[in-house]
C-alpha positions as CSV (number, residue, x, y, z in Angstrom):
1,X,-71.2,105.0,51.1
2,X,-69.9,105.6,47.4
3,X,-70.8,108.8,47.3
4,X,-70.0,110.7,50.6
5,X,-67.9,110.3,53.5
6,X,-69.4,109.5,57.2
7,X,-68.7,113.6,57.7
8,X,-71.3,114.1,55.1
9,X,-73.8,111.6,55.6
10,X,-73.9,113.1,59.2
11,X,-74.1,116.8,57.5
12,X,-77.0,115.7,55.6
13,X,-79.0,114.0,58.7
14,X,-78.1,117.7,60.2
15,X,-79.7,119.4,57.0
16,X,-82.6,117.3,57.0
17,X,-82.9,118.3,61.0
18,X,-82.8,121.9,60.6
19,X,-85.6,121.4,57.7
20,X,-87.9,120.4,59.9
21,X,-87.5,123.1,62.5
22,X,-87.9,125.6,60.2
23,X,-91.7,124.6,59.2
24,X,-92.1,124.8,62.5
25,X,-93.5,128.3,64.4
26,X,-90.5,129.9,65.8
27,X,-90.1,133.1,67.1
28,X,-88.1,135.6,64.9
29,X,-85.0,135.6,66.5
30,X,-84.7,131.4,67.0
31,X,-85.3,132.1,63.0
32,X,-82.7,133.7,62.9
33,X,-80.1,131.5,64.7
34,X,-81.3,128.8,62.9
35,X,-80.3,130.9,59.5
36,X,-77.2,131.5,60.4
37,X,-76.7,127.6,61.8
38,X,-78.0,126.7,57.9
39,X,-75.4,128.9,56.1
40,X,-72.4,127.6,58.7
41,X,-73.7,123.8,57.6
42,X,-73.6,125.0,54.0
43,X,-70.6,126.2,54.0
44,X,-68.6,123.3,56.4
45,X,-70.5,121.0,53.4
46,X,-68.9,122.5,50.2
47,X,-65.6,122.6,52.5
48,X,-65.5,118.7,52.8
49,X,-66.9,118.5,49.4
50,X,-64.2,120.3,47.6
51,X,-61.5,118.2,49.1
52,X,-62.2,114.9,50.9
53,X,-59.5,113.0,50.1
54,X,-57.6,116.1,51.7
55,X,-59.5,115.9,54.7
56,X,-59.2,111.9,55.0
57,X,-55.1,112.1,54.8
58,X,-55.3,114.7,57.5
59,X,-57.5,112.5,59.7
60,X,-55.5,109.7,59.2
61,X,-51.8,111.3,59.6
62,X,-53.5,112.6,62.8
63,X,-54.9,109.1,64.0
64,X,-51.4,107.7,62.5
65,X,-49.0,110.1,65.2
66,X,-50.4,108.8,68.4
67,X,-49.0,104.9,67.0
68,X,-45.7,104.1,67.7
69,X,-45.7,106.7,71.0
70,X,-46.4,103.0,73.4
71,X,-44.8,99.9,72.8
72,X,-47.1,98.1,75.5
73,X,-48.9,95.6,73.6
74,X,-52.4,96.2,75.4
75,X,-52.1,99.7,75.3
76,X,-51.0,99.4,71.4
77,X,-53.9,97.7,70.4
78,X,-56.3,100.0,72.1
79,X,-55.2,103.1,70.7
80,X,-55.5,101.1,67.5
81,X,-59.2,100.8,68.0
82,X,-60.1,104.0,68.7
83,X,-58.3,105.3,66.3
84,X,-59.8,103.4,63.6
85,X,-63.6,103.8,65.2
86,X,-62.5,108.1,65.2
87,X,-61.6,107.7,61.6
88,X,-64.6,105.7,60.5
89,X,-67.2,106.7,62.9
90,X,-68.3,103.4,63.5
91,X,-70.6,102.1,66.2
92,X,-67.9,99.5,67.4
93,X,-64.6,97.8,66.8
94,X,-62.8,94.5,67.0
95,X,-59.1,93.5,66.7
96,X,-58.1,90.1,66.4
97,X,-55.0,88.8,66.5
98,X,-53.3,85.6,65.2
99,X,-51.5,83.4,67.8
100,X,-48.5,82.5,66.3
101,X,-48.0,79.3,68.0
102,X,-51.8,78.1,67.5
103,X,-52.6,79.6,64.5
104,X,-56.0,80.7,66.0
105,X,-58.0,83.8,65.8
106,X,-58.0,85.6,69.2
107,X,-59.7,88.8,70.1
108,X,-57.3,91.0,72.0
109,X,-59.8,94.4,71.9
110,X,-63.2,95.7,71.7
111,X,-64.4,99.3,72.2
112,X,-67.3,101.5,71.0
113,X,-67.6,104.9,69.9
114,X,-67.3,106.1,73.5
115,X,-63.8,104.6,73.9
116,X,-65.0,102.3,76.3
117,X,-64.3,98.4,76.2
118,X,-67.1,96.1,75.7
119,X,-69.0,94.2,77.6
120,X,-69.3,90.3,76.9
121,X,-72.8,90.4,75.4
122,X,-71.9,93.3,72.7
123,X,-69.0,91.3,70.9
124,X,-70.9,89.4,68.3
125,X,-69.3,89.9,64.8
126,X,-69.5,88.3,61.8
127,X,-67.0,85.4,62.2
128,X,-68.2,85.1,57.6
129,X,-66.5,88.5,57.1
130,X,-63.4,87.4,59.3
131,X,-62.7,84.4,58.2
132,X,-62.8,85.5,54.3
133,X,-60.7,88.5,54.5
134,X,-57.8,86.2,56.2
135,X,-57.9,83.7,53.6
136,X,-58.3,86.6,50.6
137,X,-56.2,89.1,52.5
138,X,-58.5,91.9,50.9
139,X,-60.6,94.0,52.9
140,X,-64.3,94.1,52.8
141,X,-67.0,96.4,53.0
142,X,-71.1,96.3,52.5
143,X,-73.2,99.1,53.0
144,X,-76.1,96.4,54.0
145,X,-74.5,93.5,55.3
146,X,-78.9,91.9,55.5
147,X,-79.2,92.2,51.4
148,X,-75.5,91.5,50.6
149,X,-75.9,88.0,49.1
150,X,-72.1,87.4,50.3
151,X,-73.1,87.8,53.8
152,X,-77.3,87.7,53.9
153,X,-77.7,83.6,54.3
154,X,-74.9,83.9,57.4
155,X,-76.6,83.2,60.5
156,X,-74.4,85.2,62.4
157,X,-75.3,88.3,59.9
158,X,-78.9,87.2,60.2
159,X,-78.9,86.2,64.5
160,X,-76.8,89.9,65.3
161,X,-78.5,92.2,62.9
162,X,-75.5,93.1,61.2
163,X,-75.6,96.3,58.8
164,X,-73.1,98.3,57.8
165,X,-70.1,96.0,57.8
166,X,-65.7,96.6,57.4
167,X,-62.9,95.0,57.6
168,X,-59.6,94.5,56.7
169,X,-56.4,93.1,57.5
170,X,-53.6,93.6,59.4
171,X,-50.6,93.0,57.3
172,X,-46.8,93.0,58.7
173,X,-43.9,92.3,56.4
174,X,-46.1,90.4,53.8
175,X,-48.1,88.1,56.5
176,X,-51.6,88.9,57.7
177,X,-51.0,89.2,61.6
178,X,-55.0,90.1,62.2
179,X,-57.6,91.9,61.5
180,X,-59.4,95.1,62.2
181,X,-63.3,94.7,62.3
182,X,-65.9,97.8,62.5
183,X,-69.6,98.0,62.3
184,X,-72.8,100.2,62.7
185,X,-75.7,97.8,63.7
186,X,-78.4,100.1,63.5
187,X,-78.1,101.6,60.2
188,X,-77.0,100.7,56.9
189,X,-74.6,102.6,54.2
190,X,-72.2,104.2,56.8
191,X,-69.2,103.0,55.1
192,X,-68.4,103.5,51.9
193,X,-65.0,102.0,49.6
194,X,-63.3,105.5,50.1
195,X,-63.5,104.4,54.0
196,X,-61.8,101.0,53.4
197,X,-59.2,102.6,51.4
198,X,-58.9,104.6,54.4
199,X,-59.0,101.8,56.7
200,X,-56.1,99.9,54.6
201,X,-54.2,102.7,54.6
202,X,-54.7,102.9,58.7
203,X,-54.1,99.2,59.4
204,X,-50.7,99.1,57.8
205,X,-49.6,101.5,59.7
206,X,-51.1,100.0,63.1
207,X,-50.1,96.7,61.8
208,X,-46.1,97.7,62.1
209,X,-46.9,99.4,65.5
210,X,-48.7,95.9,66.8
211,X,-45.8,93.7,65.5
212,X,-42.9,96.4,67.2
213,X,-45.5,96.1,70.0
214,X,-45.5,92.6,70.2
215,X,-41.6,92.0,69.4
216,X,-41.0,94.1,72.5
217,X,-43.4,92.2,74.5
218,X,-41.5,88.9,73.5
219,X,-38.2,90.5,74.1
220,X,-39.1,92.0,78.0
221,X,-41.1,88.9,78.2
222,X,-37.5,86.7,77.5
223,X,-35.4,88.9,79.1
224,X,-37.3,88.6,82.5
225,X,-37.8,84.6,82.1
226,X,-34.1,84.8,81.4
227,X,-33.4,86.8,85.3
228,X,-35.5,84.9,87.3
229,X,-33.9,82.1,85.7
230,X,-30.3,83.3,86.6
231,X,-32.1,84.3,89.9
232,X,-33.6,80.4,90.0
233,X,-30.1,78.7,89.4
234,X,-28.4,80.9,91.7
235,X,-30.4,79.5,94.6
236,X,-29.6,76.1,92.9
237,X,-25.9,77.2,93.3
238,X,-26.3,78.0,96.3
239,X,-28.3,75.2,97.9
240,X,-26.5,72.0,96.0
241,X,-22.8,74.0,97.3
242,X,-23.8,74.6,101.3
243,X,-22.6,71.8,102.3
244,X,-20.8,68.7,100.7
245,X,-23.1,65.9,101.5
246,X,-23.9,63.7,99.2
247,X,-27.4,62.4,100.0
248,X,-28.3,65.7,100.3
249,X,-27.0,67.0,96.8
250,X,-28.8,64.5,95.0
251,X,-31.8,64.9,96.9
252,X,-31.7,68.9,96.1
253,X,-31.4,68.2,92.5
254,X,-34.3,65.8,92.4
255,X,-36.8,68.4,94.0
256,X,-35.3,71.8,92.0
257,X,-36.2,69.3,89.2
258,X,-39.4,68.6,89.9
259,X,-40.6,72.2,91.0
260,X,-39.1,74.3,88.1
261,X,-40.0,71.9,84.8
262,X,-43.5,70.7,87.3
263,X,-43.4,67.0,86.5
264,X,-45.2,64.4,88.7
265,X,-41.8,62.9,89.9
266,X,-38.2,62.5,89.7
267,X,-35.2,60.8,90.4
268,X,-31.3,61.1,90.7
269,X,-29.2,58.4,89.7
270,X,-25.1,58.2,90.4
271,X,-22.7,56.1,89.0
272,X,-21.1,54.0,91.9
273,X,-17.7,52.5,92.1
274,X,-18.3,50.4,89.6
275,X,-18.9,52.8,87.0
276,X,-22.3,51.8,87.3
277,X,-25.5,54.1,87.6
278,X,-28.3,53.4,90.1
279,X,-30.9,55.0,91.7
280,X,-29.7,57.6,94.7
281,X,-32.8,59.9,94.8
282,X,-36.0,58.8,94.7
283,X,-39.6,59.7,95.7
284,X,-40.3,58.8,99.5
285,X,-41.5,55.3,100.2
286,X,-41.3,54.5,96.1
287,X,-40.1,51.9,93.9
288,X,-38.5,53.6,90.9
289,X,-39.8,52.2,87.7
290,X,-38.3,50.5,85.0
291,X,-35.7,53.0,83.7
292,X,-33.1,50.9,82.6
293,X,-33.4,52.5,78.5
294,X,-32.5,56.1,79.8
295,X,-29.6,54.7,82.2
296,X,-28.4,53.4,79.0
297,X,-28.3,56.4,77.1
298,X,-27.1,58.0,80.3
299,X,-23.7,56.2,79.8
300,X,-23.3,57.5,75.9
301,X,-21.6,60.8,78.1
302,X,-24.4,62.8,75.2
303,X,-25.9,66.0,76.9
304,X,-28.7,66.3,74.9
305,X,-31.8,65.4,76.8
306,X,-33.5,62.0,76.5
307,X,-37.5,61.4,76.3
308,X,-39.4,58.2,76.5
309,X,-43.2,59.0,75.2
310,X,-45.8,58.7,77.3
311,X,-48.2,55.2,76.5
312,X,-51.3,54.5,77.9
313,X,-50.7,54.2,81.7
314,X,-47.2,55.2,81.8
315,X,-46.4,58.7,81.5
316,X,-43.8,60.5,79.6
317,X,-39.9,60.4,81.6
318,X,-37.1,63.0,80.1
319,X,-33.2,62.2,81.1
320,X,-30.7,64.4,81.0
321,X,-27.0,63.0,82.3
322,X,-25.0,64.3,84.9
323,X,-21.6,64.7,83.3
324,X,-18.0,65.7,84.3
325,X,-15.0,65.2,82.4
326,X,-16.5,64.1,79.8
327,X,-18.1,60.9,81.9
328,X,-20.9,60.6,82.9
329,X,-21.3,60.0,86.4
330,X,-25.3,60.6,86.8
331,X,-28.6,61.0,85.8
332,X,-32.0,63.2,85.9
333,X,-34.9,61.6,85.1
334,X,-38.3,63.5,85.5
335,X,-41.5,62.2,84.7
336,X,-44.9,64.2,83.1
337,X,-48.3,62.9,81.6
338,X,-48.0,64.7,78.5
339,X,-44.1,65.3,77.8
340,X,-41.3,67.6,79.4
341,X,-41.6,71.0,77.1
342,X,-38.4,72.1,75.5
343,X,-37.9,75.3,77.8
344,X,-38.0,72.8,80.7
345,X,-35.3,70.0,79.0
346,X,-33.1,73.3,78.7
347,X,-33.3,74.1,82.3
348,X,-33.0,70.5,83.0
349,X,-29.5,70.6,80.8
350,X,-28.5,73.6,83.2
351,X,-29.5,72.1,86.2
352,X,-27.6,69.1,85.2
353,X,-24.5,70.8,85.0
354,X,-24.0,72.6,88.0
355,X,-25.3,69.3,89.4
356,X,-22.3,67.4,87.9
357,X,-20.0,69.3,89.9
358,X,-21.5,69.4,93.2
359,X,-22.2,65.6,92.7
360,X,-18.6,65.2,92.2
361,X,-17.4,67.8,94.6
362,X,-19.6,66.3,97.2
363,X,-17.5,62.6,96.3
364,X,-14.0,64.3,96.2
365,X,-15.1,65.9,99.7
366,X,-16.3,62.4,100.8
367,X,-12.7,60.6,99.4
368,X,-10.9,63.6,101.5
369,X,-12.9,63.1,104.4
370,X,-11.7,59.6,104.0
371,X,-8.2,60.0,103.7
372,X,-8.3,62.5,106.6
373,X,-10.2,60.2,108.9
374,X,-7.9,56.9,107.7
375,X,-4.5,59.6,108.2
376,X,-6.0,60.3,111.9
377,X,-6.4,56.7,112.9
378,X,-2.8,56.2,111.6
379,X,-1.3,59.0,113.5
380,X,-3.1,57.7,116.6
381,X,-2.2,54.3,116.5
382,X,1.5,55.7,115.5
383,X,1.9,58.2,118.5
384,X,0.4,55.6,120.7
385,X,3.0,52.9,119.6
386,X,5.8,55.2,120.1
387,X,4.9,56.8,123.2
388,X,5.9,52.8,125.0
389,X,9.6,52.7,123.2
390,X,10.4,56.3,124.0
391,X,9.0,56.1,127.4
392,X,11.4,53.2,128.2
393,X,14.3,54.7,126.4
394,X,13.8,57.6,128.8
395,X,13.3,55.6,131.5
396,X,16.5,53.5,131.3
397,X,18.2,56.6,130.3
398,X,17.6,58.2,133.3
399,X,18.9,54.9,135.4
400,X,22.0,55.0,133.3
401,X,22.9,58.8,134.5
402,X,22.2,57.9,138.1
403,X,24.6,55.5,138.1
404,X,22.6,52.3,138.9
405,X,24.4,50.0,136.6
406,X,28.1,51.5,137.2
407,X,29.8,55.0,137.4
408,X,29.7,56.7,133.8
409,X,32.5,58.9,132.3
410,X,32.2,62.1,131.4
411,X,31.9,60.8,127.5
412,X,29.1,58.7,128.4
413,X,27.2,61.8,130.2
414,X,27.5,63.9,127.2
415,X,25.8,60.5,125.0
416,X,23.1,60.2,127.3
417,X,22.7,64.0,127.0
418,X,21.9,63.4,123.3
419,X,20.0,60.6,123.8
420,X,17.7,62.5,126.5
421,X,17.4,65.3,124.1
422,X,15.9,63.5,121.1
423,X,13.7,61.7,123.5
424,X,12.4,65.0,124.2
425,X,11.6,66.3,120.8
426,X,10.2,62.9,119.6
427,X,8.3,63.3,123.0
428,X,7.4,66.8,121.1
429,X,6.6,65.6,118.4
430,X,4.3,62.6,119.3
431,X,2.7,65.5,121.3
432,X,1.8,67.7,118.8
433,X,0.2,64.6,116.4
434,X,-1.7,63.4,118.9
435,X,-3.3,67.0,119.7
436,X,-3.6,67.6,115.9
437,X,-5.5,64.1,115.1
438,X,-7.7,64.5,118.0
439,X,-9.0,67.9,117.3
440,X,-9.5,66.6,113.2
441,X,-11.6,64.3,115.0
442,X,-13.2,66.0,117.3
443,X,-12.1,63.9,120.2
444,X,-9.7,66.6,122.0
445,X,-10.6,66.4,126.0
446,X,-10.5,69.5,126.8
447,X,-11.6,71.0,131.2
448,X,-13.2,74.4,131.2
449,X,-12.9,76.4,133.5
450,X,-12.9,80.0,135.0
451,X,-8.8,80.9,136.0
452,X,-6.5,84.1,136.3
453,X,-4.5,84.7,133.8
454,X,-1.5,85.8,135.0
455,X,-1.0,82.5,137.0
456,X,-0.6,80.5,134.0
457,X,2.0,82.9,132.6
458,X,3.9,82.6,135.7
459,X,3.7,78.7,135.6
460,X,4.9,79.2,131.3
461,X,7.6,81.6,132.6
462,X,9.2,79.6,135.2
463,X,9.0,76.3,133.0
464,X,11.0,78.2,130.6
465,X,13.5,79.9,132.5
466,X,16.4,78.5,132.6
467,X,16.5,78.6,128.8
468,X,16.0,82.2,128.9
469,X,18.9,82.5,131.2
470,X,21.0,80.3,128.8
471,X,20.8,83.3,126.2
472,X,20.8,86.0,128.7
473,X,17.2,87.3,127.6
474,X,14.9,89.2,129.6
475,X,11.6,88.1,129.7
476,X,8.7,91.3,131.5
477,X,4.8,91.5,132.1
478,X,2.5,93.7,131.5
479,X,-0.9,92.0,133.1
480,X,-3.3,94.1,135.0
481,X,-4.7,93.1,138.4
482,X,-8.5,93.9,137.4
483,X,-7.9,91.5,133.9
484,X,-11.0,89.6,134.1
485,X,-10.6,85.7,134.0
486,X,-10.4,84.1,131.3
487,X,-13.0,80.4,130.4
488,X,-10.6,78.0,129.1
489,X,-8.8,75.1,129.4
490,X,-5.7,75.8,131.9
491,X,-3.3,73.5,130.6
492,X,-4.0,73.9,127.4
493,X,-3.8,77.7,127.5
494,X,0.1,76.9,129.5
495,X,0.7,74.8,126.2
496,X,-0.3,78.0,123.9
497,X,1.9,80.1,126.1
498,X,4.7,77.8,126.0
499,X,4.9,77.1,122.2
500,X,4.6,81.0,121.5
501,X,7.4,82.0,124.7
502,X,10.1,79.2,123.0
503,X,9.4,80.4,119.6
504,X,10.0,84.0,120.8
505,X,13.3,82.3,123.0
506,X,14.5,80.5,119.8
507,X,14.2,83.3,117.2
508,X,15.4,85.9,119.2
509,X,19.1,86.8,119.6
510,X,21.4,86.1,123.2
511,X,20.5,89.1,125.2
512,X,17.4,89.9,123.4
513,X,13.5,91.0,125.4
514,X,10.2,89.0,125.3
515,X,7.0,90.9,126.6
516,X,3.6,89.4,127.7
517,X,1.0,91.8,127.3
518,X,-2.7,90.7,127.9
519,X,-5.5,93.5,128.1
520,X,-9.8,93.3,127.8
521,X,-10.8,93.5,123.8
522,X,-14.1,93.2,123.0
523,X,-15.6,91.5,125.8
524,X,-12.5,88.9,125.1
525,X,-9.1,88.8,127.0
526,X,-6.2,89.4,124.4
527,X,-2.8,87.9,125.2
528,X,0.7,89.1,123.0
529,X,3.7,87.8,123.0
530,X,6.5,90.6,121.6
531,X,9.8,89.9,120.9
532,X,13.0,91.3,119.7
533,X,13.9,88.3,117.4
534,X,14.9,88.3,113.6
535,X,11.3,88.7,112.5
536,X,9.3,86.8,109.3
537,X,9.7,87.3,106.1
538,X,6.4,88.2,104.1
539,X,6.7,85.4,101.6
540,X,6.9,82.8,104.9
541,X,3.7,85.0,106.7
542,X,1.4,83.5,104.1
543,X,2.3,80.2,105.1
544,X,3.2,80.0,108.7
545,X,0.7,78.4,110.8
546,X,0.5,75.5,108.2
547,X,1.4,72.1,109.2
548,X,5.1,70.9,108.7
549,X,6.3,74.6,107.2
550,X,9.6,75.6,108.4
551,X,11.2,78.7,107.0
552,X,14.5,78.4,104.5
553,X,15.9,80.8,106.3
554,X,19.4,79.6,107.6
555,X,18.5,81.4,111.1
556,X,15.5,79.3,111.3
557,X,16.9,76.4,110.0
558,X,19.9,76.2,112.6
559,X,16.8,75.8,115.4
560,X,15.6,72.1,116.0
561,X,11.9,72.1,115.4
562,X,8.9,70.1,113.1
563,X,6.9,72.9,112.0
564,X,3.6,71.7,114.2
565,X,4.1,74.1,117.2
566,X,2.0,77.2,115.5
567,X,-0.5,74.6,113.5
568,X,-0.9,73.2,117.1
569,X,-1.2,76.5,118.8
570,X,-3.8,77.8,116.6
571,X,-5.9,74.9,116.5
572,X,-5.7,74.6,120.1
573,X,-6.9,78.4,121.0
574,X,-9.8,78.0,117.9
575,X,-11.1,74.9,119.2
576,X,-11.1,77.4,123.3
577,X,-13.4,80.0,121.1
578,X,-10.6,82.4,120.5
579,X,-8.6,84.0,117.5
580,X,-5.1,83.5,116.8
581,X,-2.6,86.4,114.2
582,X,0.3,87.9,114.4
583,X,2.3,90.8,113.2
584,X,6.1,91.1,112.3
585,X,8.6,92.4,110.4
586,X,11.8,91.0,108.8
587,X,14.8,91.8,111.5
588,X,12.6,93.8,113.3
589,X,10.8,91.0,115.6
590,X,7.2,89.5,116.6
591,X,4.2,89.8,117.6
592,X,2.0,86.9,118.3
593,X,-1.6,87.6,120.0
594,X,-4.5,85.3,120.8
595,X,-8.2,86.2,122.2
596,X,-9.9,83.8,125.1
597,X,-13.3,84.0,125.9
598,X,-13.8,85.3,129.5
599,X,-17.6,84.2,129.5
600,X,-19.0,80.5,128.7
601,X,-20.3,80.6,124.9
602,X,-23.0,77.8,124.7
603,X,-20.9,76.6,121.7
604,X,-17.9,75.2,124.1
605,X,-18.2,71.7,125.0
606,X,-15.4,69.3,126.2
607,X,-14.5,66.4,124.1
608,X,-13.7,63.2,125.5
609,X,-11.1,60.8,124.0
């Protein structure tokens, strides 16, 4: 209405109202209540009369504070609406929102007077109305949409009943983001132009508050893709790096492909010694197609994600290269009916990469694997080779010293000392290799068994004894009767005893003390071996039980030794399901300590040769 605001109009129905009654028959004192109601209505009129505009910018700052307070989108827009159906009085409201990526109008709320959303059957609008205040971006208003010749030929005007029609759009940094849409069905000239100035003035403000609203949305909405994409690749991570095999890598990287961009199928390809790239993962029982163009660009090393469009019967395939170095050394290649979307050819750039170096961490584990396997066989065939030789010098030694080819001088005796010594060690030596290559490959025979302790220390002890005695060293016990067995391999645990007991012998000056200790620990029988020797530096701790190390130390270095004993010895009581350490000080002697099982673990099995 030009005249009046909706206050007013609904003032004047009141008037009109109390008119009415008082032609009616009343008893005196309804009379007078119904007075005293007519001078309150007179009075509340002149109030709005003398300052509407006043009374509008106090509705709408009021309407205007409760924006801003949310910025949940859903929520947003429905304060929005009521807001703008409080400050209008209209029967009902509409927002409508354009999609940024579509471009399409979409209707993201509908409520009535009683703040209440609508039901399906009550949103018919005028789609006229709509339409021209997007492509005009000025609002719009009739007091009568049925005799307004803008809008009276519409059918949708015409179908709906439309009346009293406004609208106006939703403008955020100079673009129209929507519009707001109110009407009153059932009776004409409820708004008015003062109301759309009111209604302008309303959906700029709302108009910021949808787009903070909506910003916010995008950002929470990016930030949780963004975690449960972290999330996502961290299971990659940790699936493509649980174990080094190949087959399975690729196979991985294939199905994390598929699932996360959701094509139809996909494949892994690797380059193979050739430097050429064929097909290593592939869907079950499958021939892959014709891929040959994007194994192509595979080999350019270019990260950027490769597409092939989909034809008629073929769909669309996106490759993205597997690359390390700076060479390519694979390929993924999905495949989609319509296309791999960009968000997906991103991921499939990530997925790539941590691809890459599992692919090649999987190869370098395969070469070392390899190597290890081809460094077993050698030491095998080597210890095996040698064993005849020295087992013939030995032999013929021995003959020599007994005097079956001739008496010998006391020169010779002290030769074939030397001789018999070496023999020894290389015997040692060959040993130890032959332990260490079987265990690598898992061909160590090793005889369970249930056994007292403390006869096997005896058996180490007495073996041993005479070179205590040669440096004047004490050697003492400490091993409880009630010590519960121990399951292992007898003569292997002698051979643990006896590598730790000489180690102790040689480090450990003339007249020096070695104590056995053994004691229950955690359902586990644990076995030390103290000494009073020089001790171990804590630069050589770090790297003692590793194979070959010897010490620079001129006290170690003056022993004879290979640096395999300890390697051996802790390989040996790991492989018996025990632990091995060791505690020292430099100058201040050693302690070495192992654990053996005293029950059978289901995970011990002999190995045969």
């Amino acid at each position: 209405m030009n005249s009046t605001t909706p206050q007013l109009s609904a003032l004047e129905e009141l008037q009109k109202a109390l008119n009415l009654l008082e032609k009616q028959t009343l008893p005196m004192p309804t009379r007078a209540s119904l007075s005293t109601a007519k001078r309150h209505l007179q009075q509340l009129r002149n109030a709005l009369q003398r300052d509407p505009e006043a009374s509008r910018l106090a509705a709408l700052y009021r309407v205007s504070q409760s924006l801003g307070v949310s910025l949940d989108l859903d929520e947003v827009l429905t304060q929005v609406m009521d807001a703008v159906i409080q400050l209008t009085g209209a029967e009902r409201g509409f927002l409508m929102l354009i999609e940024r990526e579509s471009g399409e109008l979409s209707l993201r709320a509908a409520r009535n007077i009683q703040q209440e959303n609508l039901q399906q059957e009550d949103m018919k609008v005028s789609r006229t109305v709509i339409q021209s205040v997007i492509e005009s971006g000025q609002g719009i208003v009739t007091t009568n949409a049925q005799n307004d010749p803008r809008f009276a030929g519409q059918e949708s005007v015409i179908f709906y009943a439309l009346r009293s029609v406004m609208c106006a759009p939703l403008r955020a940094r100079g673009n129209i983001i929507g519009v707001i849409y109110v009407d009153n069905r059932a009776q004409a000239g409820i708004f008015g132009d003062e109301d759309l100035k009111l209604l302008n003035a309303f959906a700029g403000q709302a108009a910021v508050a949808i787009e903070n609203a909506q910003l916010y949305t995008q950002t929470d909405r990016a930030l949780a893709d963004r975690v449960a994409e972290l999330e996502t690749l961290s299971r990659i991570d940790q699936d493509l790096n649980a174990q080094l095999d190949l087959d399975r890598v690729v196979e991985l990287t294939r199905q994390w492909a598929i699932r996360v961009t959701q094509a139809t199928r996909g494949w892994v390809a690797v380059c193979d010694d050739e430097g050429e790239l064929y097909i290593a993962a592939s869907p079950p029982g499958e021939t892959p197609p014709e891929l040959e163009p994007l194994l192509t660009a595979a080999n350019q090393a270019d990260p950027v994600p490769r597409q092939l469009t989909a034809s008629q019967g073929t769909p669309a395939y996106c490759m993205v290269p597997l690359i390390h170095n700076r060479q390519t050394i694979g390929a993924v290649i999905v495949a989609h009916p319509q296309g791999i979307r960009e968000s997906a050819q991103q991921f499939l750039k990530r997925l790539a990469d941590r691809a890459a170096a599992a692919v090649q961490n999987a190869r370098l584990y395969e070469a070392v694997e390899a190597a290890n396997e081809a460094k077993s066989q050698f030491v095998s065939i080597v210890t095996h080779e040698l064993r005849i030789p020295l087992t013939s010098i030995k032999g013929y030694n021995d003959l020599i010293r007994q005097g079956v080819v001739g008496e010998i001088n006391e020169q010779q005796a002290n030769f074939l000392d030397v001789i018999g010594s070496n023999v020894e060690r290389m015997s040692r030596l060959i040993s130890d290799l032959s332990d260490i290559s079987r265990i690598e490959r898992g061909k160590l025979r090793l005889e369970f068994a249930h056994f007292p302790l403390h006869e096997r220390v005896e058996e180490t002890i007495n073996s041993l004894r005479h070179k205590l005695e040669e440096k004047s060293q004490t050697i003492t016990t400490e091993i409880p009767p009630s010590l519960p067995k121990v399951y292992a391999d007898p003569s292997r645990v002698v051979q643990v005893l006896t590598n730790l007991v000489s180690n102790a012998w040689k480090y450990t000056p003339q007249g020096g003390k070695i104590h056995i200790r053994a004691y229950p620990e955690n359902g586990k029988v644990r076995i030390e071996v103290r000494d009073t020797g020089i001790g171990i530096s804590e630069e050589d701790q770090a790297r003692l039980f590793t194979q070959f190390f010897r010490s620079e130390s001129p006290a170690v270095r003056e022993q004879t030794g290979w640096g395999l004993g300890l390697n051996v010895t802790r390989r040996l009581v790991e492989v018996m399901g025990g632990e091995i350490g060791f505690e020292s000080k430099l100058g201040e002697g050693s302690t070495f300590w192992f654990t053996l099982p005293t029950s059978t673990p289901s995970a011990h099995q002999a190995h045969e040769d």
